[in-house]
Residue frames relative to the residue before (quaternion, step in Angstrom):
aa qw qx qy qz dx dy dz
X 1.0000 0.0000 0.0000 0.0000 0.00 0.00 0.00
X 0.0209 -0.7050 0.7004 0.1096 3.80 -0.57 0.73
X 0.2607 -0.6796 0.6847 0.0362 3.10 -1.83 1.24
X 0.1873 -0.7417 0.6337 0.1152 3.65 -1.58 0.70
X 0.2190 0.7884 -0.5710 0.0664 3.10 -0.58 0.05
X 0.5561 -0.6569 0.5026 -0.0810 3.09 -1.32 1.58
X 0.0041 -0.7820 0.6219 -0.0413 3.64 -0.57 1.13
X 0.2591 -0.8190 0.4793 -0.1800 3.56 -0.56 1.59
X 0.2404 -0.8242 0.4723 0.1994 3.68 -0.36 0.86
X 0.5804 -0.5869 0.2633 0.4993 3.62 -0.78 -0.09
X 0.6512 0.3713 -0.5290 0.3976 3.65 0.71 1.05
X 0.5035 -0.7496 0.2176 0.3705 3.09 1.55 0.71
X 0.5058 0.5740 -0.5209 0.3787 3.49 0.51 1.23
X 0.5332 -0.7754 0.3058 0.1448 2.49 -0.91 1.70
X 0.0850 -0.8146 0.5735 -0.0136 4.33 -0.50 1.36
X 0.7923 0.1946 -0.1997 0.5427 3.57 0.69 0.62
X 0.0411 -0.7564 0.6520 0.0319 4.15 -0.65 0.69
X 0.0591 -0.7963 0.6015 -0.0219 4.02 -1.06 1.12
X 0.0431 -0.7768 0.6229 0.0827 3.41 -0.38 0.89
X 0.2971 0.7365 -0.6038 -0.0686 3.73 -1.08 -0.25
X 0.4734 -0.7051 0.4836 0.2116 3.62 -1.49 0.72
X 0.0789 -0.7632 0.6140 0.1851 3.33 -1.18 -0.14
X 0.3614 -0.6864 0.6175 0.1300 3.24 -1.41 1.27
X 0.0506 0.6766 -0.7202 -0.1449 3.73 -1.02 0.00
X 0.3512 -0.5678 0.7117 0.2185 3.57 -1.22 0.98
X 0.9352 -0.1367 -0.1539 0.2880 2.92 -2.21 1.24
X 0.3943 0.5813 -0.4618 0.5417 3.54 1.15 1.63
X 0.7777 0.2219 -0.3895 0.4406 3.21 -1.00 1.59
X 0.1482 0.5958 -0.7288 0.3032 3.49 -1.53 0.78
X 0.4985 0.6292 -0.4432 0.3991 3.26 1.21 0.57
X 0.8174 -0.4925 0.1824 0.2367 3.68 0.89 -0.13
X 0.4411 0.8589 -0.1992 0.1678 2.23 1.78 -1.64
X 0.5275 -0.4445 0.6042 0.3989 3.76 -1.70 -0.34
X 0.3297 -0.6911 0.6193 0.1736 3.23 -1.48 0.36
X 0.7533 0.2845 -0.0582 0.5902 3.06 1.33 -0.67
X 0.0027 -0.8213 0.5599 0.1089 3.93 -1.08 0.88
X 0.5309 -0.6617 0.4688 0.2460 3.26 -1.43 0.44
X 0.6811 0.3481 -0.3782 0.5214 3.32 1.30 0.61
X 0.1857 0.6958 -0.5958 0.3555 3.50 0.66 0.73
X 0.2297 -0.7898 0.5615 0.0909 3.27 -0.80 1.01
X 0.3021 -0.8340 0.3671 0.2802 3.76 -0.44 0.12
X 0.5033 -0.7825 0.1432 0.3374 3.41 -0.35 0.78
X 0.4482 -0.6647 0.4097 0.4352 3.94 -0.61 0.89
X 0.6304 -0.5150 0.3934 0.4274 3.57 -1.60 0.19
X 0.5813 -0.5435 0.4955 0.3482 3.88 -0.89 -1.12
X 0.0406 -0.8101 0.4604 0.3607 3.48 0.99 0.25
X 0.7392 -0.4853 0.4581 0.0905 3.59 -1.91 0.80
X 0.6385 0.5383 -0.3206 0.4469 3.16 1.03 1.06
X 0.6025 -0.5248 0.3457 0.4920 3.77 -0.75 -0.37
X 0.3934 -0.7102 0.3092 0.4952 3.06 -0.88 0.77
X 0.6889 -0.4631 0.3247 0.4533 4.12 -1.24 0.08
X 0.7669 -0.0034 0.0185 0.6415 3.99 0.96 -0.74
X 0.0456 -0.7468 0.6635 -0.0042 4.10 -0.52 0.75
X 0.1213 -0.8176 0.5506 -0.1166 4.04 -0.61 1.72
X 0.0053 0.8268 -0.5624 0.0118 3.62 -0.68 1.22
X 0.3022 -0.7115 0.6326 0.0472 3.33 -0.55 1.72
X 0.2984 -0.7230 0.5618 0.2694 3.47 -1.10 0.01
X 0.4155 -0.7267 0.4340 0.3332 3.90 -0.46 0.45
X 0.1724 -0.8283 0.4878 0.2148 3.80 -0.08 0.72
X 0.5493 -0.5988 0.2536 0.5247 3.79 -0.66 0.98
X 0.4892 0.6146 -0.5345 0.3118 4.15 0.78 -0.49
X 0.8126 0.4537 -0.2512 0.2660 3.06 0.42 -1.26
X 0.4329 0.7171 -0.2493 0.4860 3.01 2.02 -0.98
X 0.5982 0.6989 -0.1144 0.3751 3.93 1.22 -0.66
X 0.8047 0.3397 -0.1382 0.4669 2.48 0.67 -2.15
X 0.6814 0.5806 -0.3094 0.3208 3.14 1.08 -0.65
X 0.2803 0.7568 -0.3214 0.4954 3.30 1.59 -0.14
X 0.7440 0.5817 0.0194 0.3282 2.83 0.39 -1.93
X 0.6061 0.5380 -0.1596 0.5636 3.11 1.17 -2.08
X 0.5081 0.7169 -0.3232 0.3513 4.21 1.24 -1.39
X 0.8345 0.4439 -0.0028 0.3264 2.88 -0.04 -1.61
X 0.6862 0.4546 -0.2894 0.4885 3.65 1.01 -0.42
X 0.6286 0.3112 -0.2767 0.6568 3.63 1.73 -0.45
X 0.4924 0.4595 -0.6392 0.3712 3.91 -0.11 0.90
């Protein structure tokens, strides 16, 4: 499945465009394309620093939950 989706300021013009796909394993026999004509291709990175770079630390909860979060989708 390939999603678009469209980010839009409040005078509604549009300053950012996100596409992404999704695979499901041992889902479909339905027919489908494999291939679409709106796939968008992806843009380079441009060759510079980035403009603002933010380190959060991971606290050990979260470090947990996610554990946690693991294990219920295997």
């Amino acid at each position: 499945m390939l999603y678009a989706v469209d980010t839009c300021n409040t005078r509604g013009e549009r300053v950012a465009f996100n596409q992404t796909s999704t695979f499901v394993q041992r889902a479909g026999g339905f027919g489908g394309r494999r291939t679409s004509e709106r796939n968008v291709a992806p843009v380079d990175p441009p060759q510079r620093e980035p403009d603002v770079s933010v380190r959060e630390k991971t606290s050990v909860d979260q470090v947990s939950n996610c554990d946690v979060v693991e294990c219920c989708f295997l």
